[in-house]
C-alpha positions in Angstrom: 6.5 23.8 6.7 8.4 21.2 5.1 11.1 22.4 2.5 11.4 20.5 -0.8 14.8 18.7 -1.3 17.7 19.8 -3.9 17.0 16.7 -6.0 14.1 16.1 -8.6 13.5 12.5 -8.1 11.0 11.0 -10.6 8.3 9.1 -8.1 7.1 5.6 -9.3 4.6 4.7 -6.6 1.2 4.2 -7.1 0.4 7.1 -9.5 -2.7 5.5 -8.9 -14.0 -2.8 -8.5 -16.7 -3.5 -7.6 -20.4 -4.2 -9.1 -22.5 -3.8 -6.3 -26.0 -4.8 -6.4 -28.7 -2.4 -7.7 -29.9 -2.6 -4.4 -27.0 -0.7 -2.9 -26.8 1.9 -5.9 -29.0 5.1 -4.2 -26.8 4.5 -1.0 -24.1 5.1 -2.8 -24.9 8.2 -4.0 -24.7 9.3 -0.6 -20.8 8.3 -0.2 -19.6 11.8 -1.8 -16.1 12.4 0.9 -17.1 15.9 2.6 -16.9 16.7 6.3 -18.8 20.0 7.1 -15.8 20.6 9.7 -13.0 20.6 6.8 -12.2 23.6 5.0 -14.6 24.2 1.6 -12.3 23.7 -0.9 -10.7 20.8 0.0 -11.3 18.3 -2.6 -14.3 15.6 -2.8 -14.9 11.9 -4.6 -18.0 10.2 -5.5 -17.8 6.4 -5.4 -18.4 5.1 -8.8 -20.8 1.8 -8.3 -20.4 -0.2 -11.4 -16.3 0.2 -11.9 -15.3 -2.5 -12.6 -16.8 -4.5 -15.1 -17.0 -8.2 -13.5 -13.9 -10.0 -13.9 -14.0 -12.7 -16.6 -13.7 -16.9 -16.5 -15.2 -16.5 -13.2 -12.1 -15.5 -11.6 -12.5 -14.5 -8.0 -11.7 -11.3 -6.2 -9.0 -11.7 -3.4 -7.0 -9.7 -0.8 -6.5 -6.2 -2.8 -3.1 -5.7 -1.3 -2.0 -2.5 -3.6 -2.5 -1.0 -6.9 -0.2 0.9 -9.0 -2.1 3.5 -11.7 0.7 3.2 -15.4 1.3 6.1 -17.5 -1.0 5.4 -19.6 -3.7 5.5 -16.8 -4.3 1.8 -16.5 -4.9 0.4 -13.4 -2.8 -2.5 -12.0 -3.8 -4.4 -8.8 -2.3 -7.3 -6.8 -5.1 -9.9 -6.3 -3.0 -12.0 -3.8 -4.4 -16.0 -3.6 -5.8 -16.3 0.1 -9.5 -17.9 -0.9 -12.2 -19.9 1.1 -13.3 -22.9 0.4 -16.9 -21.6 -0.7 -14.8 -18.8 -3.4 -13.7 -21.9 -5.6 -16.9 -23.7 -5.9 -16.3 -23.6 -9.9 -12.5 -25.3 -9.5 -13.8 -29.0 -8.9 -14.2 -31.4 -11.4 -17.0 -31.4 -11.6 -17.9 -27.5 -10.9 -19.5 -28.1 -7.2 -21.0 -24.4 -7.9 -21.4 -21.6 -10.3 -18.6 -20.0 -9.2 -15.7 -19.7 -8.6 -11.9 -20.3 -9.8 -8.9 -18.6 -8.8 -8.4 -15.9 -11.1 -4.1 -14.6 -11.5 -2.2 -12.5 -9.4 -1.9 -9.6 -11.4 -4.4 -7.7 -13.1 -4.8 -4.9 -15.5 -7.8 -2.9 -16.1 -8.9 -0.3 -19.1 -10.4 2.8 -17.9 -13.3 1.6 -18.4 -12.7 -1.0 -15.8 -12.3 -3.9 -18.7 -9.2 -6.2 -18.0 -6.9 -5.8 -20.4 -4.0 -8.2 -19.3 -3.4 -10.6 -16.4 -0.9 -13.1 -15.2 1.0 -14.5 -12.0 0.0 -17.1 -9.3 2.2 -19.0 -6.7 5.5 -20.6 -8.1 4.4 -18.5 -11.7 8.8 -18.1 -12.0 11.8 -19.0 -9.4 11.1 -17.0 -6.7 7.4 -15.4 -6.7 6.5 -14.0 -3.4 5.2 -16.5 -0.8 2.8 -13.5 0.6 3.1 -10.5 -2.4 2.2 -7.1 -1.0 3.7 -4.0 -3.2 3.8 -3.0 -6.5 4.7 -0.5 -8.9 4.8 -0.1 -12.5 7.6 2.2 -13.9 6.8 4.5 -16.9 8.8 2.0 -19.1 5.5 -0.2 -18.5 7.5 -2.7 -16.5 5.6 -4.2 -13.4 8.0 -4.7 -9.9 6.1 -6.6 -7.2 7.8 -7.6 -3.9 6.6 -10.2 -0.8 7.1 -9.7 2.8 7.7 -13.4 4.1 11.4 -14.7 4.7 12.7 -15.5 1.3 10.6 -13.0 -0.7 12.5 -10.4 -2.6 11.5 -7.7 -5.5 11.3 -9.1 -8.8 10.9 -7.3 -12.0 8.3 -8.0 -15.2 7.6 -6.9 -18.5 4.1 -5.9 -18.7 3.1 -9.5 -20.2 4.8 -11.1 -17.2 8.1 -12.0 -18.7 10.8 -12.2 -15.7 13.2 -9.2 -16.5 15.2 -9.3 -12.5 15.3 -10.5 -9.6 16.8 -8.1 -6.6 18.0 -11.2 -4.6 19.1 -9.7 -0.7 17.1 -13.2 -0.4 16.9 -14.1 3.6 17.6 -18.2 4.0 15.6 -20.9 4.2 15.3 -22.7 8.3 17.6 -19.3 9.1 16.5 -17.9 12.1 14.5 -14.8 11.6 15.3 -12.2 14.8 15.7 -8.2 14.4 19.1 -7.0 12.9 18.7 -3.6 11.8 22.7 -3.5 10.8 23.2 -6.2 8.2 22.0 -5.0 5.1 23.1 -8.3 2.5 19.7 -9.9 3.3 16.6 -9.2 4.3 13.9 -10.9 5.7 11.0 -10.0 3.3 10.2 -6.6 2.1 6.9 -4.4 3.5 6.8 -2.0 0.8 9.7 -0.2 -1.4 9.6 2.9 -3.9 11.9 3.7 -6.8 13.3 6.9 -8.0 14.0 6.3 -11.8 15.8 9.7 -12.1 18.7 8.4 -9.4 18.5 4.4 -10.3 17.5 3.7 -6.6 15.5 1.3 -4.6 14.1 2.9 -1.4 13.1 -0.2 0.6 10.4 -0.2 3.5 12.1 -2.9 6.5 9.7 -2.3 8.9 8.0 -5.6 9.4 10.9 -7.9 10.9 13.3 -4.2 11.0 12.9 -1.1 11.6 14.7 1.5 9.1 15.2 2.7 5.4 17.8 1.0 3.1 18.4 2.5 -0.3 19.8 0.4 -3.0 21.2 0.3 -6.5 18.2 0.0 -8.8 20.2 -1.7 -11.6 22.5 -3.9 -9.4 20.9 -4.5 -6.1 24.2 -2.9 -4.4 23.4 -1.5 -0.9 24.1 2.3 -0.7 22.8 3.6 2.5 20.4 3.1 5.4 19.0 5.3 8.6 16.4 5.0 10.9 13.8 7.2 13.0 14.8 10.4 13.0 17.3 10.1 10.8 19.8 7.8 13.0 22.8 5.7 11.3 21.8 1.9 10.8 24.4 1.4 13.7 22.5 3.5 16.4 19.2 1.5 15.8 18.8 -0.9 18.9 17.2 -4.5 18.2 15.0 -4.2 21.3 11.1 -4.9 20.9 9.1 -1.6 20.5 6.5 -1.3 23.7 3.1 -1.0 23.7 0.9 1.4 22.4 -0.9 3.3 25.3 -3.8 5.2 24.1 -5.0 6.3 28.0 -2.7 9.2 26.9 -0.9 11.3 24.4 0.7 9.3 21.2 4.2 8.0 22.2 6.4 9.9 19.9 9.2 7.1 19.4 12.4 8.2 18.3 13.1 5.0 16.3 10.9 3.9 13.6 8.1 1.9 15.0 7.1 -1.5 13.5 5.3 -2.1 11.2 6.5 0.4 9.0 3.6 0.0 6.1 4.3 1.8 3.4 6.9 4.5 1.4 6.1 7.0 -1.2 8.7 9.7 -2.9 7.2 13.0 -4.1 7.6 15.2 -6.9 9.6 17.6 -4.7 12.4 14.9 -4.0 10.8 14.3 0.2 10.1 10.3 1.4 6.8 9.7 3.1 7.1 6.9 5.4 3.6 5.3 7.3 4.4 4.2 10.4 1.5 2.0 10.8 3.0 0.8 14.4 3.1 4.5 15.7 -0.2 5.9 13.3 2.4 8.3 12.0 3.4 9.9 9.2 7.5 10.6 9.0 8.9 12.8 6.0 12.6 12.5 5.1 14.6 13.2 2.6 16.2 10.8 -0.4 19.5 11.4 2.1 18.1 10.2 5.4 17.3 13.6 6.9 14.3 14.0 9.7 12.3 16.4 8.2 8.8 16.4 9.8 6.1 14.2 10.9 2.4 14.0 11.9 -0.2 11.8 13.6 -3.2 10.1 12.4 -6.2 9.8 14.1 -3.5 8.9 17.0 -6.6 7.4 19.6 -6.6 4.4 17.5 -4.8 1.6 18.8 -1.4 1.2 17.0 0.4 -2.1 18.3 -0.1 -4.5 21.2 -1.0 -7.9 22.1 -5.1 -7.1 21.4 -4.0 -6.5 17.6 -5.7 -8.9 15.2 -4.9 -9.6 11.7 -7.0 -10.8 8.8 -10.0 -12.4 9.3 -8.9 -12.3 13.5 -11.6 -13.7 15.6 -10.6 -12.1 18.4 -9.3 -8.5 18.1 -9.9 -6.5 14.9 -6.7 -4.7 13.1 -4.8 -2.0 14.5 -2.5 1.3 13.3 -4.0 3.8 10.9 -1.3 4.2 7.8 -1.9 0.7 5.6 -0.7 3.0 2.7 -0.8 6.6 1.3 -0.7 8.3 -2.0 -0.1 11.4 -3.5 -3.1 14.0 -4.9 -2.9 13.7 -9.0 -2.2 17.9 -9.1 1.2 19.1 -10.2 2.3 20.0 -6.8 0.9 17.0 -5.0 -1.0 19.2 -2.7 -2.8 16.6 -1.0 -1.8 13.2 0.9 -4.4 10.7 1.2 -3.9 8.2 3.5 -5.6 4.2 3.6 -6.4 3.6 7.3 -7.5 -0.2 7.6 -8.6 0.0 11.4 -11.0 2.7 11.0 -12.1 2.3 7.6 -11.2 5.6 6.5 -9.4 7.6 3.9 -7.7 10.7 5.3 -7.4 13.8 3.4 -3.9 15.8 4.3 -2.3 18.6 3.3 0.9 17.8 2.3 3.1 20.2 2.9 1.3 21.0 6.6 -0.1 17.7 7.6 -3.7 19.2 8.5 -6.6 17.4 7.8 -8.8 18.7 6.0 -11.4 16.0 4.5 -12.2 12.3 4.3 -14.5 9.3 3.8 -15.6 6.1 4.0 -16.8 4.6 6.8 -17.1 0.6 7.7 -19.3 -1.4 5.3 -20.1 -3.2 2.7 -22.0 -0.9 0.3 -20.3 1.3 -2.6 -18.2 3.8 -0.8 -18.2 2.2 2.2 -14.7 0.5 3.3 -13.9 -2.8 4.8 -10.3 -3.2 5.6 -8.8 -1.1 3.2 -5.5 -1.7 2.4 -4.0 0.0 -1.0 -5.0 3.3 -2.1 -3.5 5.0 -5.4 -4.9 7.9 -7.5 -4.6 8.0 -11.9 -3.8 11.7 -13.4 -7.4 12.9 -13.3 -7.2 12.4 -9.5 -9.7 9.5 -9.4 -9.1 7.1 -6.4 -9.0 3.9 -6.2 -8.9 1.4 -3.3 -8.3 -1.8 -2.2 -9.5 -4.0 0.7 -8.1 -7.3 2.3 -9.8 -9.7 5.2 -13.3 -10.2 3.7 -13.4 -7.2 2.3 -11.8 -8.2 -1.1 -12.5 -5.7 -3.7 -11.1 -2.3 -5.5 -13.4 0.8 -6.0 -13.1 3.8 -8.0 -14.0 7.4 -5.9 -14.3 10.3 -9.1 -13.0 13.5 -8.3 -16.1 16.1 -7.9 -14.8 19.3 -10.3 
């Protein structure tokens, strides 16, 4: 049993689209998220087919990277610029097809799935992530985004877009890029990072390029401390590469963290969730750096190794089952859910245990169905949402089943 931490942190992270065709509308009735094997009462979404409404001035959908759910229960989404050729049809002068044009980088929707505000695209200020891939929107309203390529850092917005800071740590242009898991004054791109308002700190996820947790001063960008797996000082993590994932036999249990790590989330309860998308596992530690537990996740699935593919791979598909997680909207966050991109699935936990004890999805292309999912987040009625990359390209709205 994990044992909650001394501190009270106030987590930040992703509190928490698509029109389908009518055609697809009575399958999707059929994507409710039980599994007869699970225990009863564990909870169950329906997907809901016509969320959202179509996005205006025939903007195009891109690579759903994450979404972040405001106070206010608006839902934010990163709609990172990575289109085909036949997506921008409406872009030419003159309009070579109906649709489409490149719609912005960040996007808010109503409820009701209705945008409300929008802004962002490449070189928008000094600075904007070359490849954007996290954000989170604090209960001031102010949007924080961060990119993972050398050079990209974590920049701060107002909710209309206005540039508020930039977090700098900024690695150097033509610099070399090799693992160093013991400088800490820049860093090569950022995977994923979590705030805790309460303590003014910047948890940040170096687990593409790195391998550990560095925690930072949310108002000044000053380094405070770091670990690695298990709880390790910065100084005991080695620079070696991380082997092979052998899945002829039982998960390899790594001390060290294990590339890539994908994703960070702080609970109520003051305990870092960490997905180790290189090792399909989920590692708990506190806001100090101590090991406290961790889990597998559907550990048969390939996790790392040269037949990996990314996005839109011709010749491997994409491995590791922890693209991102997100806490269950109850008071006590009972539930983890976690976004597994290789199998398609989302993965109902207990929190506190780490049993599974639902899930859904499945690979396709109909409502409810998942295609490279990516970003999962959930708003304070304990609605989904998701996000899918590759081809995939859209968000989608599960409703919690009362």
């Amino acid at each position: 049993m994990i044992t909650a931490a001394a501190s009270q942190p106030y987590s930040m992270k992703h509190t928490v689209r698509a029109t389908m065709l009518k055609s697809s509308i009575a399958i999707a009735a059929l994507f409710v998220a039980p599994l007869a094997m699970h225990a009863q009462k564990a909870p169950q979404w329906k997907v809901d087919p016509f969320w959202p409404k179509p996005l205006p001035n025939k903007w195009s959908t891109q690579q759903i990277v994450d979404i972040s759910v405001d106070k206010n229960d608006h839902i934010w989404m990163i709609n990172r610029d990575e289109p085909k050729p036949d997506e921008l049809g409406a872009s030419t002068t003159p309009p070579r097809a109906e649709c489409c044009v490149l719609g912005p980088e960040i996007i808010e929707f109503a409820q009701d799935g209705t945008v409300l505000r929008s802004w962002g695209k490449k070189e928008y200020v000094p600075g904007w992530p070359k490849h954007l891939q996290s954000m989170i929107v604090d209960p001031e309203g102010n949007v924080w985004i961060s990119g993972t390529e050398p050079g990209d850092s974590i920049q701060k917005f107002d909710g209309n877009g206005k540039l508020l800071w930039d977090f700098g740590h900024r690695w150097p242009k033509d610099t070399p890029i090799k693992q160093d898991n013991q400088r800490t004054d820049l860093l090569m791109g950022i995977e994923d990072f979590e705030l805790d308002y309460a303590n003014k700190e910047i948890y940040v996820n170096d687990g593409a390029r790195n391998k550990r947790i560095l925690v930072f001063d949310m108002n000044t960008g000053a380094f405070k401390r770091g670990w690695g797996g298990h709880g390790v000082p910065l100084s005991e993590i080695d620079n070696d590469p991380t082997p092979t994932y052998d899945i002829s036999g039982p998960p390899p249990d790594s001390k060290q963290f294990v590339q890539v790590l994908h994703t960070i989330h702080l609970s109520k309860d003051g305990l870092l969730y960490i997905g180790e998308r290189g090792a399909d596992r989920v590692s708990v530690y506190t806001t100090q750096g101590k090991f406290v537990t961790s889990w597998f996740v559907h550990p048969s699935t390939q996790a790392r190794g040269a037949n990996c593919g990314g996005p839109f791979g011709t010749t491997a598909g994409p491995c590791g089952t922890i693209f991102n997680m997100a806490f269950s909207a109850d008071k006590e966050q009972k539930y983890l859910l976690v976004a597994d991109g290789t199998n398609n699935m989302v993965w109902v936990y207990e929190r506190k245990t780490g049993k599974l004890v639902n899930s859904f999805g499945g690979n396709g292309r109909y409502a409810g169905q998942l295609h490279w999912i990516d970003t999962i987040a959930t708003d304070s009625k304990g609605n989904i949402y998701t996000g899918e990359v590759e081809d995939g390209k859209r968000i989608q709205k599960f409703v919690l089943q009362k």
